[in-house]
C-alpha positions as CSV (number, residue, x, y, z in Angstrom):
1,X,74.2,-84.3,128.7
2,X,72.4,-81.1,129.0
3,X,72.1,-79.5,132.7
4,X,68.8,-77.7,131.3
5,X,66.9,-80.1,129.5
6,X,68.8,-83.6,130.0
7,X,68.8,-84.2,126.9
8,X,72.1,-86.6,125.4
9,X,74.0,-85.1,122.3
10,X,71.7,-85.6,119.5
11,X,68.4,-86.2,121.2
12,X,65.5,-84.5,120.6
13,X,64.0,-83.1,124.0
14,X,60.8,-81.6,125.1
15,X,62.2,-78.2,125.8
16,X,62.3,-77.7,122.5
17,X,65.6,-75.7,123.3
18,X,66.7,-77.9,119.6
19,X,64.7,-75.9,117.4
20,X,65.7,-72.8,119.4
21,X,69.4,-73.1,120.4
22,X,69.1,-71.7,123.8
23,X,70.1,-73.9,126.2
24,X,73.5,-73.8,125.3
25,X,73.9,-77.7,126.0
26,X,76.4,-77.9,122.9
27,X,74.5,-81.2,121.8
28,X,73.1,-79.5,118.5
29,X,74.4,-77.6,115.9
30,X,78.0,-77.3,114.4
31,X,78.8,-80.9,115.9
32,X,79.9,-83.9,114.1
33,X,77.0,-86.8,113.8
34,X,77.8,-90.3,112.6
35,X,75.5,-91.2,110.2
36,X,76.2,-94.8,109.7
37,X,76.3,-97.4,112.4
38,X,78.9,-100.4,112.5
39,X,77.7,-104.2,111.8
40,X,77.9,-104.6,115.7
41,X,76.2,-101.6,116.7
42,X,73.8,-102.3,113.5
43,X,73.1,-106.1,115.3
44,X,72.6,-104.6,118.6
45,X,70.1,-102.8,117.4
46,X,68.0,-104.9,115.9
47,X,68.3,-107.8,118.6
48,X,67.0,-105.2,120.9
49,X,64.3,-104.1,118.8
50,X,63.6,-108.0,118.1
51,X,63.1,-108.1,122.0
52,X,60.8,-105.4,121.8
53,X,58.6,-106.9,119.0
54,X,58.2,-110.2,121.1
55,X,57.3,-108.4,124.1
56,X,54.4,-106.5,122.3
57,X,53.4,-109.6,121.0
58,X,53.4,-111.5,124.2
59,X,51.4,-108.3,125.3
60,X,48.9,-108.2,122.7
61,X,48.2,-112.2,123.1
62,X,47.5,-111.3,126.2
63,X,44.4,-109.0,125.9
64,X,43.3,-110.8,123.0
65,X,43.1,-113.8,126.1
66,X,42.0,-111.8,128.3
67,X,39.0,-110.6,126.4
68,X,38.0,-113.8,125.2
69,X,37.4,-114.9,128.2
């Protein structure tokens, strides 16, 4: 993680030291990044973006409730 910014190796951050290089965090350029993601990690994933699908649609019901009423 980067003392500056906070930003985790690979992250984009809103100090936009990225596109700059200057906060010397080491989590961009001239690193290795994995570009493919294992079945387990590829199943996390997607159960936990599942999760959030069926929260926004619990959310949106919701509204659409609350403005029928």
């Amino acid at each position: 993680m980067c003392e500056e910014c906070g930003c985790q190796a690979g992250e984009t951050c809103d100090c936009d030291c990225h596109s700059h290089n200057e906060c010397g965090c080491g989590c961009h350029g001239g690193h290795f990044e994995r570009r493919y993601q294992t079945k387990a990690e590829k199943i996390a994933d997607l159960e936990t973006y599942l999760m959030e699908l069926k929260t926004e649609v619990r959310a949106v019901e919701e509204h659409l409730a609350d403005l029928r009423k």
